[in-house]
Phi, psi and omega in degrees: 000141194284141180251105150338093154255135186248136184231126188242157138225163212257157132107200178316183156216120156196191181307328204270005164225002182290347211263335170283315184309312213281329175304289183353287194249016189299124190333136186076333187309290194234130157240152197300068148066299219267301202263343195065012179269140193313173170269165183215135171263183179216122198263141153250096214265141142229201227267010193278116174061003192279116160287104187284000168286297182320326175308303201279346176316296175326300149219087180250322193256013153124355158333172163232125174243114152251182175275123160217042162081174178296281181305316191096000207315137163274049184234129158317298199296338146275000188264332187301313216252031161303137176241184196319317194292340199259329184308307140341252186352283189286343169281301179299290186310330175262004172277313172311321175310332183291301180316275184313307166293309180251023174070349191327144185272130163281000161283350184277334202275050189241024155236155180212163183212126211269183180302151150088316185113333192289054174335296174134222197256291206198302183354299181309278195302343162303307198296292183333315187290325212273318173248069160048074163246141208274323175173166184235170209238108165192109157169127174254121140236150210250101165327311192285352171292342176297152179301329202291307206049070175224131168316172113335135155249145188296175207213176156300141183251338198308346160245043163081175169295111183278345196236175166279122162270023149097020170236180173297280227279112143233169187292124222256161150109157182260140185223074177311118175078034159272158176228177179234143188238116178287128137271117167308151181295170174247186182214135163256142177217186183208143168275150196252181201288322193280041195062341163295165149242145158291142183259138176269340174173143173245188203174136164295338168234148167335291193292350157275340183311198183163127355291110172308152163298162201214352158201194215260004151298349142301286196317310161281354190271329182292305184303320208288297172324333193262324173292329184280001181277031161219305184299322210258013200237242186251039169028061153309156214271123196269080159258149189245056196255126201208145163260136195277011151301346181284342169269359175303331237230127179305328163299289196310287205322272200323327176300316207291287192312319182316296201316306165317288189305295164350318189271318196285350195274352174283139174274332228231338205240151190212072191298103185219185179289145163317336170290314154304299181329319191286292190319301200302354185284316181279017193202029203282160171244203175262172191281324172276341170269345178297096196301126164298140167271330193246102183237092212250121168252071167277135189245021162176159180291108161303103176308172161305157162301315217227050226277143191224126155261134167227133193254142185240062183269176192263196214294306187281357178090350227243332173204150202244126169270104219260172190187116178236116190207169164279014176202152172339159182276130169305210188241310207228134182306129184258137182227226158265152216248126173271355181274350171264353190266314186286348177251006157257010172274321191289311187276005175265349219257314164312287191296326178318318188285335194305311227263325157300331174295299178323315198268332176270331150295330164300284197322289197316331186268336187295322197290312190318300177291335162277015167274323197278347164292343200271320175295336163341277174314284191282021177275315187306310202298275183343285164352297204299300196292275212275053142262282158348281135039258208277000000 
């Protein structure tokens, strides 16, 4: 079976990490062994400080761009209690921004990560269904907790959620032809003198552990460790979901690419998008028959037709916001549209009532017929006793 590596990253794309992605992923550098198509990551990008022109660099050489909403908000409490409309707003509202500012094709757009990780109860994955997303990727699970202690494979939503997904809200209900691609937990450990190791803290993404590595044979000896716990057990799908502040620090940057490359030195190993992971789940194969669907030998980044800077300053003059896109400058910085927000509460709202009329004409007609079954029933009875009677 082909052993998956998925390498994601969170948040903005701009100068302060692009000079790292285009090292990364620069078209020709580096390809997968087997197949020769360059490797690819999958940005979960939003839309706060993001250059959409680097969005479309990213994918123009064979990238993947998801969603991880507009705002960003930092309150848990607003991502728990989001209802349909605003998961809309923010999901929905950044695939448009994607389509429009960086040229993104909205059929490219079919993963999300909500912020926090804080999917909500059902809303979030209501939304996903209703506007054709392949999956999602925010439910942390922790393996070594299975009787098996063997990683996750990403899954199916059609009978709902199988595991607890590791925050307080999570989402009830079946979402036929969605899948949830997990984070597996990662774990930091040390080696002990005889060669084992003790585990020291696990953590949902890499870049959460503590002690962080600190220089980059830690780094890659830490990534290396966590990988062989899927190559060497039931080669579950490798995720590498990161923000990319974790790499500033110049050691960690240098492990991490040591690390890739390594992986790339493999026959058997395959660094792509989640989206390639998914597709192949609903289809899998043996390590020889397996075609990459998406295989990009791009040999340098295709820029916008057009770079567009645009400045926003606010009321007071006082800080200014820019939008760097692939189209003319708007009127108004764009974000999230609370007018999109208020018609889709009106139309849930609209349906809600529809759907409460409909449920109280039912309940009524249910009672009518068992009242008029019930009279029935004692017309018979009567019947009977003065037939009996007589």
């Amino acid at each position: 079976m082909p052993q998956f590596v998925m390498l994601t990253f969170d948040d903005a794309v701009n100068e302060q990490n692009m000079d790292f992605y285009r090292e990364l992923l620069a078209p020709g550098r580096r390809r997968n062994r087997a197949n020769g198509c360059n490797v690819a990551a999958t940005f979960f990008v939003s839309a706060g400080y993001t250059d959409y022109s680097f969005v479309h660099e990213l994918h123009s050489a064979g990238s993947e761009i998801a969603l991880h909403s507009i705002t960003h908000h930092n309150s848990l409490i607003y991502w728990r209690a989001l209802d349909m409309a605003g998961w809309e707003a923010e999901f929905v509202g950044e695939r448009h921004l994607m389509r429009d500012y960086a040229l993104i094709p909205e059929r490219d757009m079919v993963g999300a990560r909500a912020p926090y990780l804080e999917i909500g109860l059902g809303d979030g994955y209501t939304m996903m269904r209703k506007h054709g997303f392949l999956y999602d990727s925010s439910v942390v699970l922790d393996y070594i907790r299975k009787p098996s202690k063997l990683p996750f494979f990403p899954y199916t939503l059609d009978y709902g959620l199988q595991t607890d997904c590791g925050v307080e809200s999570c989402p009830g209900g079946r979402h036929r032809g969605m899948w949830l691609v997990p984070l597996n937990t990662f774990y930091m450990t040390a080696r002990r003198d005889d060669g084992s190791r003790v585990q020291q803290s696990a953590c949902a993404m890499p870049d959460a552990c503590a002690p962080m590595p600190s220089t980059a044979e830690d780094t890659a000896d830490y990534l290396r460790s966590n990988f062989e716990s899927f190559y060497h057990t039931n080669r579950a799908p490798f995720p590498v979901f990161i923000h990319s502040t974790w790499l500033s620090d110049r050691e960690r940057r240098r492990g991490y690419l040591s690390f890739v490359d390594w992986l790339l030195t493999k026959d058997d190993v395959f660094v792509v998008t989640v989206e390639e992971v998914v597709r192949f789940m609903r289809n899998p194969k043996p390590l020889g028959e397996y075609a990459q669907a998406k295989c990009s030998r791009a040999t340098y980044f295709r820029r916008c037709p057009e770079i567009h800077t645009c400045p926003f300053p606010d009321a007071s003059n006082v800080q200014t916001k820019f939008l760097v896109g692939c189209k003319p400058c708007p009127d108004k910085y764009p974000w999230l549209q609370e007018d999109t927000v208020r018609a889709a509460k009106m139309e849930r709202s609209n349906t809600d009532a529809a759907e409460q009329s409909f449920s109280a004409t039912y309940v009524f007609l249910c009672c009518s017929v068992l009242v008029v079954c019930a009279c029935v029933l004692v017309t018979r009875l009567l019947r009977r006793r003065k037939v009996h009677h007589f």
